[in-house]
N, C-alpha and C positions, 0 to 999 in steps of 0.2 A: 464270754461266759461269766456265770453269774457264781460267786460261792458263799458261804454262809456270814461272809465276816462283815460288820456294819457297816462300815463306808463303801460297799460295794452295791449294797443292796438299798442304800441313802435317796437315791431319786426313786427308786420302786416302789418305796415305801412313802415317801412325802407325795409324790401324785398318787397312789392311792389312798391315802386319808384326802385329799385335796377332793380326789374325785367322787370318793365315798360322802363327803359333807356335802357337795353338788348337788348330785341322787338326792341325799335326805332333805335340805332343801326344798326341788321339788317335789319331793314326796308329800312333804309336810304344806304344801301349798294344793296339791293334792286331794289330799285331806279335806281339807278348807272347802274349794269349791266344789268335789265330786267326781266320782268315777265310774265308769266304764265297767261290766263285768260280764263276765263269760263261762264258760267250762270247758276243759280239755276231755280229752276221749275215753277218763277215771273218775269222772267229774267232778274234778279237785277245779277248784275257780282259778282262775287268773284276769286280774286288772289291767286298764288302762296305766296302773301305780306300775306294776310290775315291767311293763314296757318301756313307761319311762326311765325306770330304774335303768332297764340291762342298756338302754340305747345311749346314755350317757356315759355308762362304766365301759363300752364297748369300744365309743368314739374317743373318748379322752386316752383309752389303754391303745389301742390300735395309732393313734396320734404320736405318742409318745415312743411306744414299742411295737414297734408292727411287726419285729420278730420274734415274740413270742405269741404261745398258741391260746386257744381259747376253750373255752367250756361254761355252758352256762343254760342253764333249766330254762330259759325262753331264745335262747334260740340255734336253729337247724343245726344239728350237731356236720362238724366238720372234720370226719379222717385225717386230715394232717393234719391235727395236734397231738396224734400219735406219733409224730414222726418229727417234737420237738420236746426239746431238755426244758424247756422252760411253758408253765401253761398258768394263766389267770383260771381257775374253777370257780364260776357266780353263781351263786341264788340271790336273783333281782331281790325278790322279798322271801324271808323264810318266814313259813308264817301264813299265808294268806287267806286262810280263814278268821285268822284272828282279824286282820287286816282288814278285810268287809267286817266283820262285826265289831270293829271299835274296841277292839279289843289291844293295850300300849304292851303285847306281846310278841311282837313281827320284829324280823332284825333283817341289812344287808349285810350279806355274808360274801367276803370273798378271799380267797388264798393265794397266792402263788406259789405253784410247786414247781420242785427244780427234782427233774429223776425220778421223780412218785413221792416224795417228799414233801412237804409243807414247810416252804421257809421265812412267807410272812403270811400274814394271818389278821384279819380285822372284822369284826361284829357288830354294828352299830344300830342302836333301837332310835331312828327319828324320837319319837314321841316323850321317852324318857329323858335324852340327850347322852342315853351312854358311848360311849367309845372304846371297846375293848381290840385291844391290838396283841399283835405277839412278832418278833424278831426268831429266827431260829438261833437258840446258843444263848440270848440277850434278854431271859426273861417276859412277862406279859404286862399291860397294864391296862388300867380304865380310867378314861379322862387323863392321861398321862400318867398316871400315880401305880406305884408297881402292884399287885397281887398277887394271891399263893392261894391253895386250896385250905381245905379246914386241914387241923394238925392235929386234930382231937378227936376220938370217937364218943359215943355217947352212949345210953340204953338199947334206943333206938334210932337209926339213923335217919337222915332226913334226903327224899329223894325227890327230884322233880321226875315229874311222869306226865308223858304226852298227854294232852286236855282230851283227844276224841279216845285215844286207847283209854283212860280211865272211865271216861262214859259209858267204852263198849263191857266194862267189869274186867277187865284184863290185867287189873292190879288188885284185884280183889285177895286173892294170896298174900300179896305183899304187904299188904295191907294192917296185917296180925303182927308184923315184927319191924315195920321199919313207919315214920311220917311220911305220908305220901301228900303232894304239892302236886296237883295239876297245871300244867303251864303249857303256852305255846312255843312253836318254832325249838325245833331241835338248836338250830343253831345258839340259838340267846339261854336254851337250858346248859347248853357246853359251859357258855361264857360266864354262867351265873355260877356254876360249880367251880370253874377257873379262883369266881374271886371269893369264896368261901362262902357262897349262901347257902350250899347244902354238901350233903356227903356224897351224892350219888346222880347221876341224871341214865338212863339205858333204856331202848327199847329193842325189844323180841323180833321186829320185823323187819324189811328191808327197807334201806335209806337209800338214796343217791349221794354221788359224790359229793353234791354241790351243797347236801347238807349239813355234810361236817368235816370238809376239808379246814377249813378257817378254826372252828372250834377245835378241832382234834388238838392243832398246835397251840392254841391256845391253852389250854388245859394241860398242855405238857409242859411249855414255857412255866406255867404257874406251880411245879413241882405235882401235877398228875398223871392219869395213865389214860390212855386209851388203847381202845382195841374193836373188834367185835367181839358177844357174848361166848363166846369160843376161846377166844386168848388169842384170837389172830391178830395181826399187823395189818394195817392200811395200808396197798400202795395205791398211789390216785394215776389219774388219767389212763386210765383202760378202755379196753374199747365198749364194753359191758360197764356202764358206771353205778349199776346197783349193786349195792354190800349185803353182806347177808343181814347184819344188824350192827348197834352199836352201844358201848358202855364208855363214859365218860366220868373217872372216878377219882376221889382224893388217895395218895399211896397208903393211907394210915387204914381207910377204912375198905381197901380193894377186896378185901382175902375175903371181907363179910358180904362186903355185896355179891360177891361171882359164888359163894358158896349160897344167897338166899336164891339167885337165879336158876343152879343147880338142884335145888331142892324143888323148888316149881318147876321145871323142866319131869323132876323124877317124881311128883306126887300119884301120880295116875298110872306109875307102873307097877 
């Protein structure tokens, strides 16, 4: 059994950055010569990119630990990983619109949680070359180098806001009191608020797990809070892995974000 202290958790964590730089790798060769594209039955796309992502984090994780369980947004979900303390939760690429449109906003995301728990944690944008990690108890860093959220509020705060929600005008409220940043992949907007690019990253609607298992701890590791827009807790590997939504916030500027939510929730009553 695995528990939070670093030397225990030391190989879990170097073959997944190992295997995570793999992935990106091919990813980024990928890129290069061209891909493959499709759409699922929401017709959110999924690549040729995205398969080879999960097929490489699968075999190298399965290779290494074939006792722990699995989850991961491309492929057949498997029942017993309800029935293990320990689960890898993947999103080959988060992102994947940005990802067909050339857009260096896609990140792999993957966590390992232990009991519904996230106790490592890694985010990695190919294209930028970032590397955001987290240890549970041990801090976060990017590129190796530690980070912390902002420590400062400002006038106005500065939020990253999903790129197609703010197309659809969904941040239009928000709009009048805080900077809004449109950005892709939930997961690289966690990792960006982690290391103090803005005050705030949230959206209103439902995520899957595989979208912000990794981020969640990262952001926490980095002195932030997560939850959903409710003040709920995350436990991961359910057998339902959509959440109802999510907020990934610095502690200084929590009280202002969840009260501007609050206020847009109650405009219309």
């Amino acid at each position: 059994m695995i528990d939070s202290d670093t030397k225990d958790l030391e190989k879990e964590f170097m073959v997944l950055i190992d295997s995570a730089k793999k992935a990106s790798k091919k990813l980024l060769e990928i890129v290069e010569h061209g891909f493959d594209k499709s759409f699922k039955s929401n017709d959110d796309p999924v690549t040729t990119g995205d398969y080879a992502v999960n097929n490489i984090l699968q075999e190298e994780f399965t290779e290494h630990f074939p006792e722990i369980g699995w989850l991961s947004e491309e492929t057949r979900d498997n029942p017993d990983r309800l029935t293990k303390e320990l689960v890898w939760i993947v999103d080959p690429i988060d992102g994947t619109k940005e990802f067909v449109s050339g857009i260096p906003e896609y990140a792999i995301s993957v966590a390992l949680v232990q009991s519904g728990k996230p106790v490592l944690g890694l985010i990695l944008n190919p294209l930028k070359d970032e590397l955001f990690t987290a240890i549970q108890g041990k801090g976060a860093k990017l590129n190796g180098k530690p980070i912390h959220v902002k420590d400062k509020l400002s006038d106005k705060p500065t939020i990253f806001a999903s790129r197609s929600e703010f197309l659809r005008g969904e941040f239009e409220f928000f709009k009048n009191f805080a900077e809004i940043i449109p950005t892709g992949s939930i997961a690289y907007k966690l990792a960006l608020v982690a290391a103090g690019r803005a005050d705030a990253t949230f959206s209103l609607y439902p995520k899957n797990e595989w979208d912000i298992a990794a981020g969640c701890l990262i952001v926490e590791e980095a002195g932030g809070k997560t939850s959903d827009t409710f003040s709920q807790d995350f436990i991961f590997n359910q057998k339902d892995t959509l959440v109802d939504s999510i907020i990934g916030t610095s502690e200084i500027a929590s009280e202002q974000i969840f009260d501007l939510i609050r206020k847009e929730r109650n405009k219309n009553e």
